[in-house]
C-alpha positions in Angstrom: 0.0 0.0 0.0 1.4 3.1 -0.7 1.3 6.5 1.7 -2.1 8.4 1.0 0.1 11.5 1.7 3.5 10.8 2.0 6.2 13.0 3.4 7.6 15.5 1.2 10.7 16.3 0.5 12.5 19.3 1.4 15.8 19.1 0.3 18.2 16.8 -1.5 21.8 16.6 -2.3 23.6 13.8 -4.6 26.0 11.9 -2.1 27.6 9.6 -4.4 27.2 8.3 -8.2 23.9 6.4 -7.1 22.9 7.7 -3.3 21.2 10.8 -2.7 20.4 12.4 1.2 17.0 13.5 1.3 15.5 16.0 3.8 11.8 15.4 4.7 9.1 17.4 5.7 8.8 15.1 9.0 12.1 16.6 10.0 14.0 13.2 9.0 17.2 13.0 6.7 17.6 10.0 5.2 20.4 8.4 2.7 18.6 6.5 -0.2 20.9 4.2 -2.5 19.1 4.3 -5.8 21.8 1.5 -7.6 19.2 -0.9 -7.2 16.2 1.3 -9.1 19.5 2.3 -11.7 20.6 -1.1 -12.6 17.5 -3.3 -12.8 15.0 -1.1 -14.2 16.0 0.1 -18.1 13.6 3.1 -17.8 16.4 4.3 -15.4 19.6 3.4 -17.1 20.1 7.3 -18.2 21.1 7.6 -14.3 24.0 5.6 -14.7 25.4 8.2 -16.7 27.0 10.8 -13.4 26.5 13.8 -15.4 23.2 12.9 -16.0 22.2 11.9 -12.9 24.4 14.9 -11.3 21.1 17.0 -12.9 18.7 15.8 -10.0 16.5 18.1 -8.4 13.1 18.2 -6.2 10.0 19.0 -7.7 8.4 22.0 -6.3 5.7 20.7 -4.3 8.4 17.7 -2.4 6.7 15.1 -4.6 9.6 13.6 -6.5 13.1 14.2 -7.3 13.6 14.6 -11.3 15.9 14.7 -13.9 16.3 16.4 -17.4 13.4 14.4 -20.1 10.3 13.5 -17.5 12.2 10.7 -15.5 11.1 11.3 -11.4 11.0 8.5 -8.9 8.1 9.7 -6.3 8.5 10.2 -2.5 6.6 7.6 -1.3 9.0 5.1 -3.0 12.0 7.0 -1.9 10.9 7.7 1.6 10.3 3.8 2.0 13.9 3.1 0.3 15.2 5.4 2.8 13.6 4.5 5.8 14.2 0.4 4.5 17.9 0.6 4.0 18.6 3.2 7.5 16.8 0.0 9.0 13.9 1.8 10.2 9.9 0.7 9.5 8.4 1.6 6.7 5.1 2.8 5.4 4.6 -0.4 4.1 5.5 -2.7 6.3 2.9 -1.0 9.1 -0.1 -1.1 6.8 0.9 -4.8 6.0 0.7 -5.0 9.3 -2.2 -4.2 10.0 -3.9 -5.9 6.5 -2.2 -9.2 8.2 -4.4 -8.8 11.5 -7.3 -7.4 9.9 -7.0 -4.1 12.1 -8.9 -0.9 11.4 -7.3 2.6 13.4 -8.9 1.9 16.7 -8.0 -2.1 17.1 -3.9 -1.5 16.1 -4.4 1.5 18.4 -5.4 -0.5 20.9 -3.6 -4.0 20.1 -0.3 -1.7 20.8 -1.4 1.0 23.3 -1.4 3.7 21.1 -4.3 6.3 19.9 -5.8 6.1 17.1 -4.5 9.2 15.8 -1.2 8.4 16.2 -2.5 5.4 14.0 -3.3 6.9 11.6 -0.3 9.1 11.0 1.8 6.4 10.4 -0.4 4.7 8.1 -0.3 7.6 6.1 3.3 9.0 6.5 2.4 12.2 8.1 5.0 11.0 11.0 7.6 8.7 10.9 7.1 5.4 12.8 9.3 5.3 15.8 11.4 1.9 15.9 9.6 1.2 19.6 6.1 1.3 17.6 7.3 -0.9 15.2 8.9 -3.3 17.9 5.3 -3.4 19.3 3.9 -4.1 16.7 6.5 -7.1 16.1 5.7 -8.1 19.5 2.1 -8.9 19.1 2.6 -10.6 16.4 4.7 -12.9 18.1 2.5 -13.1 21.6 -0.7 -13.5 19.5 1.2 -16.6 17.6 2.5 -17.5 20.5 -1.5 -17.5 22.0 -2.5 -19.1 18.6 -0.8 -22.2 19.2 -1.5 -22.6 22.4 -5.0 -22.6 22.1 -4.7 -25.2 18.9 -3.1 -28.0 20.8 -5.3 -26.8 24.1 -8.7 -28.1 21.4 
């Protein structure tokens, strides 16, 4: 699932021949190594070309960075790359989350002691998810398992 309103991006600067650091709106910076995006994708092999990809800028509204021709990658897919390769949760992975245990706001809210606003934040990128929420979240899917079995070999 991607962000309904993903972070935007404030400011970036090219790090490398393939990584870029990316300010965000949520205050975050985050490094995002695009080699990946570059190499398998051919729509991207322009980037491989420094001089070319030397030509990056942000959009004016935060929404993507670009280059020269029409080629963007967008911020939600950046923002996850970032937040995925720093080791931090993603977007993603919360909503999965919560598709997996067929939560709405107010049951993850309450599954990990949380409100449901701060729910919903993080389901739609407005705020980053903390590692602790994340770990939570990781943690009742292990107790409820953990419950599951028991009660199997309990029938």
């Amino acid at each position: 699932m991607i962000a309904k309103n993903p972070p935007n991006i404030t400011a970036a600067r090219i790090i490398s021949s393939s990584i870029v650091e990316i300010t965000w709106k949520t205050g975050e910076i985050l490094s995002v190594d695009l080699h990946h995006v570059i190499d398998k994708n051919p729509v991207f092999e322009p980037l491989q070309d420094i001089e070319f990809f030397n030509r990056m800028t942000a959009d004016e509204w935060g929404h993507a960075l670009e280059w020269p021709g029409g080629l963007d990658i967008g911020s939600d897919r950046l923002y996850d790359m970032g937040r995925e390769q720093a080791g931090l949760p993603t977007i993603r992975a919360f909503n999965e989350w919560m598709e997996r245990n067929e939560f709405s706001l107010t049951t993850a809210a309450e599954a990990i002691g949380m409100t449901r606003r701060m729910i919903a934040h993080y389901r739609t990128g407005s705020r980053p998810i903390p590692r602790s929420v994340w770990l939570a979240c990781i943690g009742w899917d292990c107790q409820h398992r953990h419950h599951s079995r028991h009660q199997r070999k309990a029938a």
